[in-house]
N, C-alpha and C positions, 0 to 999 in steps of 0.2 A: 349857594354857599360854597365858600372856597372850601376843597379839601385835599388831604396829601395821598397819593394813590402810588402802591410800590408795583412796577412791572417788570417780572424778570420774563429771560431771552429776551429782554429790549431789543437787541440790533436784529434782531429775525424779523422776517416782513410783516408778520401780525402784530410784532411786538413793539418795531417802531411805528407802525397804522396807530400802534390805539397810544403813546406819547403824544404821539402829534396832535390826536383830538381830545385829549384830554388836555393839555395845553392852550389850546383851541379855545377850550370850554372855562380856562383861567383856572385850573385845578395846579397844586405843587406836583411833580412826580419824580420820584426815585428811579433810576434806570438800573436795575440789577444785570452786570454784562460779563461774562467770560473775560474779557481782556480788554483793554483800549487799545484804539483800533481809530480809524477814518469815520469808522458809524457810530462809532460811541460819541467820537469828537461831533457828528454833526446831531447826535442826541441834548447835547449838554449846547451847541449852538441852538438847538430850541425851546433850553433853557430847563429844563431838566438835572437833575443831580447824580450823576452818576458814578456810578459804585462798583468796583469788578472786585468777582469773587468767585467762591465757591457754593450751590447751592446746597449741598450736604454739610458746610461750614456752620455748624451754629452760632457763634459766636457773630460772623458775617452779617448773616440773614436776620436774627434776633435785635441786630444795628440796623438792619436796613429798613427794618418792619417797623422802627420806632418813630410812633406819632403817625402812622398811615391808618388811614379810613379800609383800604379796602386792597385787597392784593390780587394780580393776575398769573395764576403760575402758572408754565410754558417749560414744557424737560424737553429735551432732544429725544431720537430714537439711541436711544443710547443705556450701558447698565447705570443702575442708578437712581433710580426713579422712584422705587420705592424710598429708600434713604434720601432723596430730595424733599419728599412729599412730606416724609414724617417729619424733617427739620422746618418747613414753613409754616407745617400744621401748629408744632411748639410752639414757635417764634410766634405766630401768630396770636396762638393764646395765649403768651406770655406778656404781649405788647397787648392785647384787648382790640383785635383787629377786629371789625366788624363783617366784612364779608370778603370770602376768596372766591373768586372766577378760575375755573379749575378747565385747560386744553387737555382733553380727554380725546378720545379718537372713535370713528367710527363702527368700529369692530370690536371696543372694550366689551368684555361677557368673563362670567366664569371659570367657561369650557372653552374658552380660546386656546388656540394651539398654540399661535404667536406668543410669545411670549412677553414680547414687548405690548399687546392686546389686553393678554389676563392681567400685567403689571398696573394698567392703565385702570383695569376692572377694580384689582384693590387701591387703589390710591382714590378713587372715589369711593370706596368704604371708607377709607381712613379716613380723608376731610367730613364726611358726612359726621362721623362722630365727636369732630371738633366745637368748640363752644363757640362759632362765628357762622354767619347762615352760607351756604354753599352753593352756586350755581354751574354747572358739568354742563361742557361744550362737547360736543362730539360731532365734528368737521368730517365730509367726505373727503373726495383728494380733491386736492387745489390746481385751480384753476393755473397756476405758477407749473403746473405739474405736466403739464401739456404735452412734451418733448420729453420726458421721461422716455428714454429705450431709443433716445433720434440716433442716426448714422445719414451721413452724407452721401447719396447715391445719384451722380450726375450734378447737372444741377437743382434737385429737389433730395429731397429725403424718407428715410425709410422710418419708421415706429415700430420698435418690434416689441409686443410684450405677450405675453402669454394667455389676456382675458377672452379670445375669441369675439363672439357677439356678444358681453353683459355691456350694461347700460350704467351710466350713474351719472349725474348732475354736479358739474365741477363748478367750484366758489372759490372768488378772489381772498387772497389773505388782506387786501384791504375791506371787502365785506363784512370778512371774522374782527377786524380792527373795529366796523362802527358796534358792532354786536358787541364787543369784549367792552369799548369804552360807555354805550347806553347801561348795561348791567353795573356797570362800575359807578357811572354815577345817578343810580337811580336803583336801588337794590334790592328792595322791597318787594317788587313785583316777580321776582326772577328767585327769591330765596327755594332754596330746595327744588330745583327745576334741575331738568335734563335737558339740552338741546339738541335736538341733530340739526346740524347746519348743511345746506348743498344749495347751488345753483338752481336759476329759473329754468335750465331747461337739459333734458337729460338725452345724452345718446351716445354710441358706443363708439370705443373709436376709429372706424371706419368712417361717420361723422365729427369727432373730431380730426382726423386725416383732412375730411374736406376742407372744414374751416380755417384751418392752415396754408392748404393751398389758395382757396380766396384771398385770405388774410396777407400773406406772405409773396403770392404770388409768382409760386414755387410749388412744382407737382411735390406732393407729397400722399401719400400711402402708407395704410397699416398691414403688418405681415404680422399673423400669430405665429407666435412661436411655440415650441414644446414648453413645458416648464423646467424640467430637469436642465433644460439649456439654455434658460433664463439663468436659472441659479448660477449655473456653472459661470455666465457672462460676468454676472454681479461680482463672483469670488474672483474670476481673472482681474476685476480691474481695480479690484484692490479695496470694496466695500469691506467694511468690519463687519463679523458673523453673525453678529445681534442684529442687524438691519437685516444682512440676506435671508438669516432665518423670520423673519418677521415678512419683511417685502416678498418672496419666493416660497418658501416651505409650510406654508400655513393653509388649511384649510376656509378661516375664515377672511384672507385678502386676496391670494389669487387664483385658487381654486373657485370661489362662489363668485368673485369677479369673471370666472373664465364661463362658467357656467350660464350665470345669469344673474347681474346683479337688482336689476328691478321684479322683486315681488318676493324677496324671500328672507326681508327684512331688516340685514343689516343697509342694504343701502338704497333699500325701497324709498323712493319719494314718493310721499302725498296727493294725487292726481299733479303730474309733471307734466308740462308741456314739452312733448317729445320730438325729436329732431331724426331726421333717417338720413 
């Protein structure tokens, strides 16, 4: 059965993954976008509808929702989120949307210190209490994420981040595309579910360092760094506070990454096939 499915962050790499197989799969799809742009343009070349807006905009989103089966919401690390969440949650149940796919994060809890973390944490209470069935993603880091902290050292490169030896199993944001579009069209099975999403195979990155240099064919090497000088990096080069504070100053992202991230829950995988 054809159905019409709204995915905002369209132009983000999970966002346009799961357009494209939902198209694929002969579904209408809404592309909710920041701005038109090159990737919006080749969203609507895949035959998509695309719409740029605001997703705190009610008016906007409560248009964009209209006549969709099922919606994939996607915030940036960015303020805001709560106010995004409660505007799709309305829309949603204004329009009689039947299920939201809700990109949640790994680290969502509570007692998160991140803030951007706990925000994550209420925004899956909120949809939970929506009249449409909800299914929460919660993605390790991405495999796109690899080269986070690279610098240019000779001809090979350095990865400097502050995790030491923790471990965790990175996943492509086309992964999260086929996972975000199966739950989309097929919902039933996934209502009220939590997912942690990670990669087949886990190891820290001293092991990502290698596969790099295999891959690239170009020495490459990880240098832990302090964290305090992590932080300081991130605010030199001109990251917005909300991120540094979330990325660097948190107990539960680089502190328990620095520590150890296999076994202590947030980014424990499942018997993982591990890599040294």
């Amino acid at each position: 059965m054809t159905c019409r499915f709204l995915v905002t962050g369209a132009t983000g790499k999970t966002g346009a993954g799961t357009v494209r197989l939902l198209r694929e799969r002969g579904h209408a799809v809404t592309a909710f976008v920041h701005r038109h742009d090159r990737r919006s343009a080749a969203l609507a070349a895949l035959g998509a509808d695309v719409v740029a807006g605001d997703l705190r905009d009610l008016a906007a989103v409560t248009a964009a929702t209209r006549g969709a089966e099922g919606v994939h919401l996607c915030y940036p690390v960015e303020p805001g989120l709560i106010e995004a969440t409660a505007t799709v949650a309305q829309a949603a149940a204004d329009n009689q949307v039947a299920t939201v796919v809700n990109m949640s994060q790994v680290s969502a809890r509570r007692d998160a210190v991140s803030n951007a973390a706990k925000e994550h944490w209420l925004a899956e209470r909120l949809l939970d209490r929506g009249p449409f069935r909800t299914t929460h993603l919660r993605p390790t880091f991405f495999a796109d994420w690899m080269i986070w902290g690279w610098s240019d050292e000779g001809d090979g490169g350095v990865i400097g981040l502050p995790f030491g030896s923790g471990r965790h199993a990175p996943i492509t944001s086309e992964d999260q595309a086929r996972v975000i579009a199966t739950v989309l069209d097929d919902p039933l099975p996934h209502a009220g579910r939590t997912y942690q999403l990670y990669g087949p195979r886990e190891t820290d990155h001293t092991g990502i360092a290698a596969v790099l240099t295999r891959v690239l064919g170009r020495p490459v090497r990880y240098e832990p760094m302090d964290l305090d000088a992590y932080r300081s990096g991130l605010l030199a080069r001109g990251l917005p506070a909300h991120i540094v504070q979330h990325f660097a100053g948190v107990e539960d992202f680089a502190v328990a990454h620095r520590d150890d991230f296999h076994g202590i829950g947030q980014f424990a995988v499942p018997n993982p096939v591990q890599e040294n």
